[in-house]
mmCIF file of the C-alpha atoms, coordinates in Angstrom:
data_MODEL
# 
_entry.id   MODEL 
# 
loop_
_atom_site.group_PDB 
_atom_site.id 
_atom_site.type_symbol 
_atom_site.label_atom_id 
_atom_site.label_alt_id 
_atom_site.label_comp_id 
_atom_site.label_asym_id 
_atom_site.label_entity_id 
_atom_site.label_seq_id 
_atom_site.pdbx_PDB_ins_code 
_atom_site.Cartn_x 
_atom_site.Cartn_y 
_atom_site.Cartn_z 
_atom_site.occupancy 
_atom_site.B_iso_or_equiv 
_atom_site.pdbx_formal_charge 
_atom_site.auth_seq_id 
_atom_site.auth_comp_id 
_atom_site.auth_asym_id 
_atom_site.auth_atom_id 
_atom_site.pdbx_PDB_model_num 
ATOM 1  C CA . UNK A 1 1  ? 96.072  110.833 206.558 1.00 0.00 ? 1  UNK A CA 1 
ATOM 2  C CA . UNK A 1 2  ? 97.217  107.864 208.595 1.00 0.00 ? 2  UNK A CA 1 
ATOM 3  C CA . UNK A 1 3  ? 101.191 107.717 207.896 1.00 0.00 ? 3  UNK A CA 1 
ATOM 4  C CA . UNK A 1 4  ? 102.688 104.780 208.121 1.00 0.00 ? 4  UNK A CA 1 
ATOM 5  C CA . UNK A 1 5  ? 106.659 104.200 207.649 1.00 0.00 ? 5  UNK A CA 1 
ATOM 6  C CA . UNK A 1 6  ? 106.128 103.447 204.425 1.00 0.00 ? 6  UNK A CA 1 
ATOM 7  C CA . UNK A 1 7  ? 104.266 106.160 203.339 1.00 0.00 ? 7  UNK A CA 1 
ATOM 8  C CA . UNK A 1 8  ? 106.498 108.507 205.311 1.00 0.00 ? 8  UNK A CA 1 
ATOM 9  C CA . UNK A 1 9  ? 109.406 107.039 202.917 1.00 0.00 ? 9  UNK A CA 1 
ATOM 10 C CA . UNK A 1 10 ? 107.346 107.175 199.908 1.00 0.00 ? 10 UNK A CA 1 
ATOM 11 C CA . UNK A 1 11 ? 106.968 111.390 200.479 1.00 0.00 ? 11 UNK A CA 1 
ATOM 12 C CA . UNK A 1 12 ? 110.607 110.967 201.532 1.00 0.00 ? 12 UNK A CA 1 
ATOM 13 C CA . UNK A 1 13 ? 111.599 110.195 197.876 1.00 0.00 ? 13 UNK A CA 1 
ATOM 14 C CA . UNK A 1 14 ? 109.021 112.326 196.719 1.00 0.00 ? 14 UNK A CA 1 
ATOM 15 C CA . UNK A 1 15 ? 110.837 115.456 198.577 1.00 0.00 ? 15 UNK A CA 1 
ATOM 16 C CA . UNK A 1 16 ? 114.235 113.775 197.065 1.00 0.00 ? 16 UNK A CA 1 
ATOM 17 C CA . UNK A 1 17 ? 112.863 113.596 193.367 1.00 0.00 ? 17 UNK A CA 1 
ATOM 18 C CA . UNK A 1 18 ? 111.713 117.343 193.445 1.00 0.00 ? 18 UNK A CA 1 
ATOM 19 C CA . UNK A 1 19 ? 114.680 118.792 194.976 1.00 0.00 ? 19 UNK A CA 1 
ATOM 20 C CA . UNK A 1 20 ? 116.899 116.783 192.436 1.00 0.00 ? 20 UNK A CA 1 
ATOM 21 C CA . UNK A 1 21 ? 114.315 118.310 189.955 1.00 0.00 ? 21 UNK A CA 1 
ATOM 22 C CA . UNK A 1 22 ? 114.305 122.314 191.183 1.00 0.00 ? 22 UNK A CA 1 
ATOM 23 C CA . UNK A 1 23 ? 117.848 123.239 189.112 1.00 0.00 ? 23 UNK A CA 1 
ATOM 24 C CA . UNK A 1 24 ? 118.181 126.481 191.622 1.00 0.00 ? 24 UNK A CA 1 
ATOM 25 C CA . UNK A 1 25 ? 117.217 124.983 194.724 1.00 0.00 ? 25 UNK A CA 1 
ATOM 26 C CA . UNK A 1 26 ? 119.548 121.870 194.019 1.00 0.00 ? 26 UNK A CA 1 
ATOM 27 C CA . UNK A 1 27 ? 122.811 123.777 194.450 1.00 0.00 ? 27 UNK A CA 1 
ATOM 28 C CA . UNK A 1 28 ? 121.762 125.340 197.257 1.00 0.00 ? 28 UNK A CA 1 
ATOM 29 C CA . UNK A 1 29 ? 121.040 122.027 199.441 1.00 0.00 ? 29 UNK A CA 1 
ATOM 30 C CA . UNK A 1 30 ? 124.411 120.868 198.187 1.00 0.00 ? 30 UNK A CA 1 
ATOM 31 C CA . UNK A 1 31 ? 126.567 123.688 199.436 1.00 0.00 ? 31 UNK A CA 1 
ATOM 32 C CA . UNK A 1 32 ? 124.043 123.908 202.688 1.00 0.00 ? 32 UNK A CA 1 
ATOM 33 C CA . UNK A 1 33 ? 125.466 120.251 203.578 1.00 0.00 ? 33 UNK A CA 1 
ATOM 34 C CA . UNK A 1 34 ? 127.660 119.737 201.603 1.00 0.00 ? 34 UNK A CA 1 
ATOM 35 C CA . UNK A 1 35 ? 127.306 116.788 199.988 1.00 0.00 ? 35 UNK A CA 1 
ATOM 36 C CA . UNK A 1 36 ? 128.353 115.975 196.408 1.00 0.00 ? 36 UNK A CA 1 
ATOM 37 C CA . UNK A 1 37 ? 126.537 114.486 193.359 1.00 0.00 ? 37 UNK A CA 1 
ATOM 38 C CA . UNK A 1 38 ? 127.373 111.353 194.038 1.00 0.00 ? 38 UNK A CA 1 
ATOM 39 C CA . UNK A 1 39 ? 126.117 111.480 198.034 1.00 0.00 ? 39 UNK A CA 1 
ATOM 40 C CA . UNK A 1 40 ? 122.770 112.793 196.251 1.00 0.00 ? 40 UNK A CA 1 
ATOM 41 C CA . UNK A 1 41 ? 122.695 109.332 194.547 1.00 0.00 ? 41 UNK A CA 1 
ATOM 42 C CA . UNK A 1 42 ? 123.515 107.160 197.171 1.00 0.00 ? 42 UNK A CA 1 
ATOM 43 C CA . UNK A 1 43 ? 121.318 108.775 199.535 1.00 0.00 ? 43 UNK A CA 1 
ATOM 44 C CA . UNK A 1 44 ? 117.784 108.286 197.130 1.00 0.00 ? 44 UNK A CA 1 
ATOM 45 C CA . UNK A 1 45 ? 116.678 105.408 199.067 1.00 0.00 ? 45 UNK A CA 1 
ATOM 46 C CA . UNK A 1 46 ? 117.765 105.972 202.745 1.00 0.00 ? 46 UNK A CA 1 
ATOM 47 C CA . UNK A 1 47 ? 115.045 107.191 204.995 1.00 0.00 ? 47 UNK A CA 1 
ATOM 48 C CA . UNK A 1 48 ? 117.774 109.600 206.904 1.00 0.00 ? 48 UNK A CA 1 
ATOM 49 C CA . UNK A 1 49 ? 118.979 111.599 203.834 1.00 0.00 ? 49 UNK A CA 1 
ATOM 50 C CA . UNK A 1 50 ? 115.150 111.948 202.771 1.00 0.00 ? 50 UNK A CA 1 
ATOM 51 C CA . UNK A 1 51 ? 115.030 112.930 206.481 1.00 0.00 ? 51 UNK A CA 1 
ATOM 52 C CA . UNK A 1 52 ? 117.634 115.567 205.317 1.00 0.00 ? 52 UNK A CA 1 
ATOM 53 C CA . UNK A 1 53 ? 115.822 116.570 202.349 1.00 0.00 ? 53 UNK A CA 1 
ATOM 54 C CA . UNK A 1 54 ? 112.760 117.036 204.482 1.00 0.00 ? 54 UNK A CA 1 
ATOM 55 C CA . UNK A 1 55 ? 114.743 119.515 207.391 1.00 0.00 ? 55 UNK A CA 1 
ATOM 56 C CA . UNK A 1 56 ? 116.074 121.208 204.254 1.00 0.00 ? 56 UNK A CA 1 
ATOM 57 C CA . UNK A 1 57 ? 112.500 121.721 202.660 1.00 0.00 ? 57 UNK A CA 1 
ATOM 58 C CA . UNK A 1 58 ? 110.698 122.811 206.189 1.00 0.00 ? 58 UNK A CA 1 
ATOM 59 C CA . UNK A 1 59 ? 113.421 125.931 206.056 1.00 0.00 ? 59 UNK A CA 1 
ATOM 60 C CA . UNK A 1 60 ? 111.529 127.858 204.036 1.00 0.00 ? 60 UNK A CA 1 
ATOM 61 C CA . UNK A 1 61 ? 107.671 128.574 203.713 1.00 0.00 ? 61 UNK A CA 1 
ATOM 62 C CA . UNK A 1 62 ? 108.040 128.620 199.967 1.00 0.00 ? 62 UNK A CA 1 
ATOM 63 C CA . UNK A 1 63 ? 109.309 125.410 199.542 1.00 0.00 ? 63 UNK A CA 1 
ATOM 64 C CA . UNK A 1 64 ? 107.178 123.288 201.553 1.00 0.00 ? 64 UNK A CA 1 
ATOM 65 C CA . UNK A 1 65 ? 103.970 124.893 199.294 1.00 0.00 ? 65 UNK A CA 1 
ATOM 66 C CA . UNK A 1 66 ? 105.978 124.242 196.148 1.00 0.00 ? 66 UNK A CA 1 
ATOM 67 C CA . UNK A 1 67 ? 106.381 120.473 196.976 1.00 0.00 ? 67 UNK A CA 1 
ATOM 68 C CA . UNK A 1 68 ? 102.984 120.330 198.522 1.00 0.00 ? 68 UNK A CA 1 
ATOM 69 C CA . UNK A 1 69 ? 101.674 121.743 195.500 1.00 0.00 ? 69 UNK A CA 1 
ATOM 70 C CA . UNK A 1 70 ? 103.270 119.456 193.122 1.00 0.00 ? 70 UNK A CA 1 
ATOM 71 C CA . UNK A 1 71 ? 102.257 116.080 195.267 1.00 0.00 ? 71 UNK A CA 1 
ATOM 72 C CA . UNK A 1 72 ? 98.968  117.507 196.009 1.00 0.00 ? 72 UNK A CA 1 
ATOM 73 C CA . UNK A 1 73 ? 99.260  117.052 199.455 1.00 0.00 ? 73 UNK A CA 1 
ATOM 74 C CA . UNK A 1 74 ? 98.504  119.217 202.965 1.00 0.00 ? 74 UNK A CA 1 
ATOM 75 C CA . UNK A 1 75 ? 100.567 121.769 203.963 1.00 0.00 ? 75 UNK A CA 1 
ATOM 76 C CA . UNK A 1 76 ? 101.673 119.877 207.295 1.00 0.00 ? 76 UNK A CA 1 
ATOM 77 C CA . UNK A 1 77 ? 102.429 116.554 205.651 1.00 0.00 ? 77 UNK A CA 1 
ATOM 78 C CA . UNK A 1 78 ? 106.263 117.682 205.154 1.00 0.00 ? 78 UNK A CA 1 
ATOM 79 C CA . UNK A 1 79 ? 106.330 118.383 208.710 1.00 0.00 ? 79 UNK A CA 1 
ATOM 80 C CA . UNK A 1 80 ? 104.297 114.956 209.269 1.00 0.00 ? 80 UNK A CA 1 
ATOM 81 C CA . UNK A 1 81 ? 106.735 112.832 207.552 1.00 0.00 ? 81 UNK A CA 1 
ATOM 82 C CA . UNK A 1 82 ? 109.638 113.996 208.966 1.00 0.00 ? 82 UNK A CA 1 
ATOM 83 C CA . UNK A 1 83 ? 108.885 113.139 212.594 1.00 0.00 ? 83 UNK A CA 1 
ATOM 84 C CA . UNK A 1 84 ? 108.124 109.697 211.125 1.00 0.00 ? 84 UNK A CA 1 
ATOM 85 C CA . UNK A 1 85 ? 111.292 108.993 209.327 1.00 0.00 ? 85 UNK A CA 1 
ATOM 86 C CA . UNK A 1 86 ? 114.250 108.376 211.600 1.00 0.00 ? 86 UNK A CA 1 
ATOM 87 C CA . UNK A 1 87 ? 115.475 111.683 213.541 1.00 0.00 ? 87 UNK A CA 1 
ATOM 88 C CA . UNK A 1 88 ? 112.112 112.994 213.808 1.00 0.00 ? 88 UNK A CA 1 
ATOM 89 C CA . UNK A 1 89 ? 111.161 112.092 216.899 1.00 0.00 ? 89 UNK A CA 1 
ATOM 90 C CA . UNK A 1 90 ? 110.578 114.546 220.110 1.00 0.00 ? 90 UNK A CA 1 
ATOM 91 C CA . UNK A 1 91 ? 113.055 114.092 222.401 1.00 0.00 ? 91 UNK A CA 1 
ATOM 92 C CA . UNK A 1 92 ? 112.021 114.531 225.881 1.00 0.00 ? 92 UNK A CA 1 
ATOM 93 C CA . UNK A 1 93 ? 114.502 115.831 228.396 1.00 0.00 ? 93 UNK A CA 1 
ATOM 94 C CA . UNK A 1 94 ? 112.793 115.666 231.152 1.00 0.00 ? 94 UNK A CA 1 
# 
């Protein structure tokens, strides 16, 4: 699969929409960064807090197959995506 910036975003909000859906793993992210209901909200459409989501996600083997299962997509795409949207990029010190 060919990602484009748009398609990264697209999975972004996907990854947003099923952690906003997962009533356990919800609370969790929220006390992990701390933001509030209301940050959650705000942050639906902006590529670096589904950039957030995404870092959040890849912590845990479990979670990546859970939202991979439920958007039918590869196991890597989460991993994909995130170097796409803005952060994600390898930094070269050298």
């Amino acid at each position: 699969m060919n990602l484009t910036r748009d398609r990264a975003e697209t999975i972004g909000l996907q990854a947003v929409a099923w952690l906003a859906a997962d009533g356990e793993l919800l609370p969790v992210f929220m006390g992990a960064t701390g933001a509030s209901e209301a940050d959650f909200r705000a942050g639906l459409g902006d590529p670096a807090f589904q950039a957030s989501v995404l870092d959040f996600i890849l912590m845990e083997d479990a979670w990546v197959q859970a939202f991979c299962a439920a958007h039918d997509l590869r196991p890597d795409t989460p991993m994909r995506v995130r170097a796409v949207l803005p952060g994600g990029e390898q930094v070269h010190w050298t």
